[in-house]
C-alpha positions as CSV (number, residue, x, y, z in Angstrom):
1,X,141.4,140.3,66.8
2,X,138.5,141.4,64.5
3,X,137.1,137.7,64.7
4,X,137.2,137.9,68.7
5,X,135.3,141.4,68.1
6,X,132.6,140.1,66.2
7,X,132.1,137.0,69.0
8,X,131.7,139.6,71.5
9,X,129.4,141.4,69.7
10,X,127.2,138.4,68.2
11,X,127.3,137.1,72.0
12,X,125.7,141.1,73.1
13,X,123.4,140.4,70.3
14,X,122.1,137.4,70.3
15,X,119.2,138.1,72.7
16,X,116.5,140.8,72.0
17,X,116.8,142.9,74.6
18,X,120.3,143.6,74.7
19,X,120.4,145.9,71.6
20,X,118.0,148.2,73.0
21,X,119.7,148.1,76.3
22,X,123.5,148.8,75.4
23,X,121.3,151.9,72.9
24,X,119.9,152.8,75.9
25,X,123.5,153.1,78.1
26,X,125.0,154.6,75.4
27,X,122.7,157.4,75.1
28,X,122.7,158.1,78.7
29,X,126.2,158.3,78.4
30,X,126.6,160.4,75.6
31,X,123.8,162.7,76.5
32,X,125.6,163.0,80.3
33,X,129.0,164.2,78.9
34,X,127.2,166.3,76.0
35,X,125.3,168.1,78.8
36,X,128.2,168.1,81.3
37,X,130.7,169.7,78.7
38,X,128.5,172.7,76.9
39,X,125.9,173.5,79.7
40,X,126.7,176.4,81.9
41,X,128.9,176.0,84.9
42,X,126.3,175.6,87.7
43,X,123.4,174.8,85.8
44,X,121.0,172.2,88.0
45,X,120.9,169.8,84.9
46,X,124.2,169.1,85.3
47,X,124.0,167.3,88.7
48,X,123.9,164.0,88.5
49,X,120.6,163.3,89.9
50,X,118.8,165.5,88.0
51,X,120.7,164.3,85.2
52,X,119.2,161.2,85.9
53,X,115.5,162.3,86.5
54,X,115.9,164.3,83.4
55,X,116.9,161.3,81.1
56,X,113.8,159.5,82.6
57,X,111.4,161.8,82.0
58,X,112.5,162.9,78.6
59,X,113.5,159.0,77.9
60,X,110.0,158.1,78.3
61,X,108.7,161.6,76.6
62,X,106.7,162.7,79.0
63,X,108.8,165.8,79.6
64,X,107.7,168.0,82.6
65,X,109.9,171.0,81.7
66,X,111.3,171.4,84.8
67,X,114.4,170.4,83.4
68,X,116.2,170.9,79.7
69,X,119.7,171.7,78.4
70,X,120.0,175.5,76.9
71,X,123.0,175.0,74.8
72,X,123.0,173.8,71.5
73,X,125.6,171.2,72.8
74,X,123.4,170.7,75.7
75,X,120.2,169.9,73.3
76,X,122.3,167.6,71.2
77,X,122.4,165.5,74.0
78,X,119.1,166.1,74.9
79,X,117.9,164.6,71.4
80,X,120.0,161.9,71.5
81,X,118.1,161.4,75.3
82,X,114.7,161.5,73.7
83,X,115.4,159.2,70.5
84,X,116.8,157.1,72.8
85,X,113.4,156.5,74.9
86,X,111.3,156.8,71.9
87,X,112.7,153.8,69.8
88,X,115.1,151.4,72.2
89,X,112.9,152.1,75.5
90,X,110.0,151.6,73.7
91,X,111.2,147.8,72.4
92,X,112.8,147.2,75.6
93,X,109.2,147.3,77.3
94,X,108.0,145.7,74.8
95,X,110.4,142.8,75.6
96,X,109.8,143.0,79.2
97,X,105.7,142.9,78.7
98,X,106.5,139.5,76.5
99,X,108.9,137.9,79.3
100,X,105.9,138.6,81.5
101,X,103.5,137.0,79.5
102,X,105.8,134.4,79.0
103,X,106.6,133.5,82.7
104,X,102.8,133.7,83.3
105,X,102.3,131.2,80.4
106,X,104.9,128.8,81.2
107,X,103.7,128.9,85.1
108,X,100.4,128.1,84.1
109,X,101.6,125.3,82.1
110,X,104.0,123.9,85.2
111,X,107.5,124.7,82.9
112,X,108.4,127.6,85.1
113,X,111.3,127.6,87.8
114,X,108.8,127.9,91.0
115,X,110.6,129.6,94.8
116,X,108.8,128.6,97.5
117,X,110.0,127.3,100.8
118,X,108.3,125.4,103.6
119,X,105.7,124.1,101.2
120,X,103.9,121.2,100.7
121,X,104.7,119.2,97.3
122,X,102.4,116.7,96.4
123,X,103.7,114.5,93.6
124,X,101.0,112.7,91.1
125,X,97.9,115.2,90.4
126,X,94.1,114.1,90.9
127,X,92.1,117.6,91.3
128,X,89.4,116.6,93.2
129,X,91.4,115.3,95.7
130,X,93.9,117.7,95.8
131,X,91.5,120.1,96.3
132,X,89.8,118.1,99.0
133,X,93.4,118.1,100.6
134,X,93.9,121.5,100.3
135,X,90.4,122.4,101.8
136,X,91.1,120.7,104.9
137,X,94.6,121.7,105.2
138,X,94.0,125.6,105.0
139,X,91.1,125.0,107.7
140,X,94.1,125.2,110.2
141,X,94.9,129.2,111.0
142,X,98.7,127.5,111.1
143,X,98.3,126.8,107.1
144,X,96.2,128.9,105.6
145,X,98.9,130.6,103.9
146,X,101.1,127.2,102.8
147,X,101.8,127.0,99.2
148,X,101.1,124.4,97.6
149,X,102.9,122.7,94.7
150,X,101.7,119.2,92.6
151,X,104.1,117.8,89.9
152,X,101.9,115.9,87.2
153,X,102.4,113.9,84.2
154,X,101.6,114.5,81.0
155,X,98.4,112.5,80.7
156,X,96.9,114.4,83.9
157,X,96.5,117.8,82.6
158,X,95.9,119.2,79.7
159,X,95.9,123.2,79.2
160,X,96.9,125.6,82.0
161,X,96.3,124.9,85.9
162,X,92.5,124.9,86.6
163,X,92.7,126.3,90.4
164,X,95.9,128.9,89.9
165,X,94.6,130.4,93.5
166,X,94.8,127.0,94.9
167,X,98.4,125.6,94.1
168,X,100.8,125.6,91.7
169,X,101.8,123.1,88.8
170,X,105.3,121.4,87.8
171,X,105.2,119.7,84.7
172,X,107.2,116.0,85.3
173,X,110.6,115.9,83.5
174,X,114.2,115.8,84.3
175,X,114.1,119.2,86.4
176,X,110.3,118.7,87.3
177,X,111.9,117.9,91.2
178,X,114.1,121.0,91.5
179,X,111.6,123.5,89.7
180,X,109.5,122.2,92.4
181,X,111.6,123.0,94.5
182,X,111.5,119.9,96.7
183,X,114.6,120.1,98.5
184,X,112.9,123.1,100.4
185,X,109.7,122.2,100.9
186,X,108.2,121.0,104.4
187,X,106.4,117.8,102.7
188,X,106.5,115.9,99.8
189,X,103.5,113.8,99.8
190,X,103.3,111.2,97.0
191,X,99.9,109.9,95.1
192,X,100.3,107.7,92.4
193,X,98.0,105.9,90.0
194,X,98.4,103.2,91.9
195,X,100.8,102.0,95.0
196,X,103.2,99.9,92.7
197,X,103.3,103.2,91.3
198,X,103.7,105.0,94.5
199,X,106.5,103.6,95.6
200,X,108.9,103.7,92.6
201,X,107.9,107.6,92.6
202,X,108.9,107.7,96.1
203,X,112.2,106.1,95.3
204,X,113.4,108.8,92.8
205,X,112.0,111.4,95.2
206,X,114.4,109.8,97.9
207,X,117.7,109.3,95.8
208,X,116.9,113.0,94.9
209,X,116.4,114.5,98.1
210,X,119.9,112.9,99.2
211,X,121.7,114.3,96.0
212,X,120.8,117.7,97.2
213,X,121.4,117.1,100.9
214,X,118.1,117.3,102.3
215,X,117.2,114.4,103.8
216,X,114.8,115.8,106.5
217,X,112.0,116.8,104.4
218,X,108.5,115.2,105.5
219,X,107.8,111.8,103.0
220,X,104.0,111.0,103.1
221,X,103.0,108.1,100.6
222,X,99.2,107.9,99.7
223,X,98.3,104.1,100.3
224,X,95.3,103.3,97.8
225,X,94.7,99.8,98.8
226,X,93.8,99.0,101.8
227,X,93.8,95.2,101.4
228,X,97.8,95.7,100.7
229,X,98.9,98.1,103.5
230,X,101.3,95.6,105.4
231,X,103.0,94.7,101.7
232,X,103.5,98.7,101.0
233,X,104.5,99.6,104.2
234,X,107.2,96.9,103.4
235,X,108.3,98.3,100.3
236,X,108.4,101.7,101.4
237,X,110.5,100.7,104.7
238,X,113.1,99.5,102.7
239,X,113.3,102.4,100.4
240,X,113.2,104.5,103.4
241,X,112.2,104.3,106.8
242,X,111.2,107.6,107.9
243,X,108.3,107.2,105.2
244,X,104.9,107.6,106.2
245,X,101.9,106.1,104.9
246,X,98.6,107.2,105.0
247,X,95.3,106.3,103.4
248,X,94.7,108.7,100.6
249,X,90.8,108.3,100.5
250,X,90.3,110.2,103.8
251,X,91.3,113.9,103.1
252,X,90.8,114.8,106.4
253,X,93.3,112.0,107.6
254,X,95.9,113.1,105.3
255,X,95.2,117.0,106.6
256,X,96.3,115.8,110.0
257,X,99.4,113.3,108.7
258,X,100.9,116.6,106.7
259,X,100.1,119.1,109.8
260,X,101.6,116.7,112.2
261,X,104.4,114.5,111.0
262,X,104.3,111.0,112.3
263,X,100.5,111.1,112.9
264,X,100.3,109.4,109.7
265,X,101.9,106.2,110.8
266,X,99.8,105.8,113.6
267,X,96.5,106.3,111.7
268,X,98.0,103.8,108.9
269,X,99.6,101.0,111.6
270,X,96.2,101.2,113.4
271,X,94.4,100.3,110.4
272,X,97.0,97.7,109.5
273,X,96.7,95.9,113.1
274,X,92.9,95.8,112.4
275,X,93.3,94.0,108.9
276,X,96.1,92.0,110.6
277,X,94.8,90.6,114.0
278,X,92.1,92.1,115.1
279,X,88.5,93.8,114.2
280,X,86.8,97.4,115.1
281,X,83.6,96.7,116.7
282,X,80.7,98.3,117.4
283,X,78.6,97.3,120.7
284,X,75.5,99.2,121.9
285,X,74.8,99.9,125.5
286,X,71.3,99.1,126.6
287,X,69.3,102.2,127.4
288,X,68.4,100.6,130.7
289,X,72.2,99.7,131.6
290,X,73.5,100.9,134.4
291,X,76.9,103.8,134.5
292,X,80.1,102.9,134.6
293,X,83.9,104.8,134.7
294,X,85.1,104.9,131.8
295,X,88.5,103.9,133.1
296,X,87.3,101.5,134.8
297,X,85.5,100.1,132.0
298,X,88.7,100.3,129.9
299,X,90.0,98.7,132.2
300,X,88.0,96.2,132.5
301,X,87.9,95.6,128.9
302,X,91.9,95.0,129.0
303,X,91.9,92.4,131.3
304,X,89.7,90.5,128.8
305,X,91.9,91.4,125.6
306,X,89.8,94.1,124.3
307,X,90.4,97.7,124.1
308,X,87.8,100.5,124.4
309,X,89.0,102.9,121.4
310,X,86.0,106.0,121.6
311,X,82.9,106.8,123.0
312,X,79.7,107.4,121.0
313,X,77.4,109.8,122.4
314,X,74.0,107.3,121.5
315,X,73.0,104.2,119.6
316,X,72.3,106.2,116.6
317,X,74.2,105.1,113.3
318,X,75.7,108.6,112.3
319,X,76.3,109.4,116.8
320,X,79.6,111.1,116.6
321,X,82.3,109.5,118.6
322,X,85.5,110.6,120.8
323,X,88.5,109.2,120.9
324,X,89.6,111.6,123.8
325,X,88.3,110.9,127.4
326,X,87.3,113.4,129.8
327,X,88.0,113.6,133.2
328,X,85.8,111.6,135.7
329,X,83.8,110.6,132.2
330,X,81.1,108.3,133.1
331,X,79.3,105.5,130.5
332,X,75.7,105.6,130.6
333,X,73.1,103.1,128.9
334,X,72.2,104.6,125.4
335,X,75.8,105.1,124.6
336,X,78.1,103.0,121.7
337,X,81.3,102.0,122.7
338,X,84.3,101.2,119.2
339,X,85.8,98.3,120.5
340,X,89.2,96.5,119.4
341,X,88.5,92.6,119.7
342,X,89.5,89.4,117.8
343,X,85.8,88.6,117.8
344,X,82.5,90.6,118.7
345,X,82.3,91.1,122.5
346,X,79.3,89.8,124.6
347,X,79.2,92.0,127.8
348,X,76.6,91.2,130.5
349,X,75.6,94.7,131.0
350,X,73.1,94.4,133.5
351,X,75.5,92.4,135.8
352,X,78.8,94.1,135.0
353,X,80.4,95.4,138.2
354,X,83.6,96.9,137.5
């Protein structure tokens, strides 16, 4: 029995803030029966509320006086109150101001336990990037307010986390995935060093994200290479083949793929069918040309194996372009047209009739 006594009490003790805690309990106890058994019947400090605003304000000796035992009994426990506060309340804040500074430190540091939900997780860390990312991102009213989370390893940051306002940081280890919090995040989007790298990141994020049951979360995986695209799309099919690729050079691109899930794809498999089979051209209406539909023209183009993609507003190199087409739009001379060809077109503008 006394062995099984001192366990329990070596278990009580074994953390710092316990001792002052149970001190703390006991006094409010002792004090409560002191006062409860010698203060007159009817006396307000007897009530157990103003008991307990009494042992707060004399705990933490600040004392208003509108409240205070009047028997010696009464003041006994009213001592016992006050010691209580000045020496075990006193290390018990202490403790709590250094588990505060603590948790700050280790957030800082990415070794905290993070709680956010509906957030995007981007796995590998490059900070101009990511802050490119972010920038873009929190230009949409719909995610201004998304937290954002990057897991890094150990050789890409060194100290505390640069932008704390920006995102948050998860050193990589064992529990770098669920101190992430992944399984309740809206993205995970996944830069590595390179794409070999990419992808065998990707599968541990996979395998994980089915050991916890959630296998719906958004999978982006930033493509460096552009050369290789066809060979990664592979590789990250087979791993899984709800994963999207996108091109991690563009941050605006990658904005748009983790705002609007399967966008991605369609920006990356573009891209791919113009390494694959075809080219992006190009071609420069004459100023003197005449107008044309634009449906008409696209269709036009069609029949010939070509595809009108956007519409630049003039010839110059910088003319923005639209991918969109408005109603009843019309294609004047002056205008650039982005074409989709196997090889540059050669259009007799002056003696098109379409």
């Amino acid at each position: 029995m006394p062995v099984l006594l001192l366990q329990l009490l070596h278990g009580i003790t074994s953390r710092s803030w316990r001792v002052p805690a149970l001190v703390l309990v006991g006094a409010f106890i002792t004090g409560w029966a002191l006062i409860a058994v010698f203060e007159e019947p009817g006396a307000d400090i007897k009530e157990p509320h103003e008991y307990l605003w009494y042992f707060f304000v004399s705990g933490t000796t600040t004392g208003y006086g509108d409240l205070s035992p009047a028997t010696p009994g009464g003041r006994v426990g009213g001592a016992l109150v006050i010691l209580s506060g000045v020496t075990a309340g006193l290390v018990l804040f202490a403790e709590l101001t250094l588990w505060m500074a603590k948790g700050r430190t280790m957030k800082a540091n990415g070794q905290a336990r993070l709680h956010h939900r509906r957030h995007l997780v981007v796995v590998g860390y490059e900070r101009d990037g990511l802050r490119a990312v972010i920038g873009q991102l929190r230009a949409d009213p719909k995610f201004e307010k998304t937290s954002v989370v990057t897991v890094f390893w150990p050789d890409q940051l060194a100290g505390e986390n640069p932008d704390p306002k920006l995102y948050d940081v998860v050193a990589f280890d064992d529990t770098a995935f669920e101190r992430a919090c992944l399984e309740a995040a809206r993205t995970v989007l996944v830069v590595g060093r390179n794409d070999d790298e990419t992808v065998r990141v990707m599968l541990h994020v996979v395998a994980y994200l089915r050991r916890s049951g959630e296998p719906s979360v958004h999978l982006l995986a930033g493509v460096n290479d552009g050369g290789r695209r066809a060979e990664i799309t592979e590789a990250l099919g087979l791993v899984d083949p709800d994963i999207e690729p996108v091109d991690i050079d563009d941050p605006a691109v990658v904005a748009v793929a983790i705002r609007n899930p399967g966008v991605g794809s369609i920006y990356h498999n573009l891209a791919s069918t113009l390494d694959a089979d075809s080219t992006l051209f190009r071609v420069d209406v004459p100023a003197d040309a005449g107008e044309w539909s634009r449906l008409d023209l696209a269709i036009h183009l069609l029949k010939q194996g070509r595809t009108l993609l956007a519409v630049g507003e003039s010839h110059r190199p910088n003319a923005r372009f639209r991918l969109a087409s408005e109603p009843d739009e019309r294609i004047r001379g002056g205008q650039s047209l982005a074409i989709v060809s196997q090889d540059r077109p050669e259009i007799p503008w002056h003696d098109l009739t379409v």
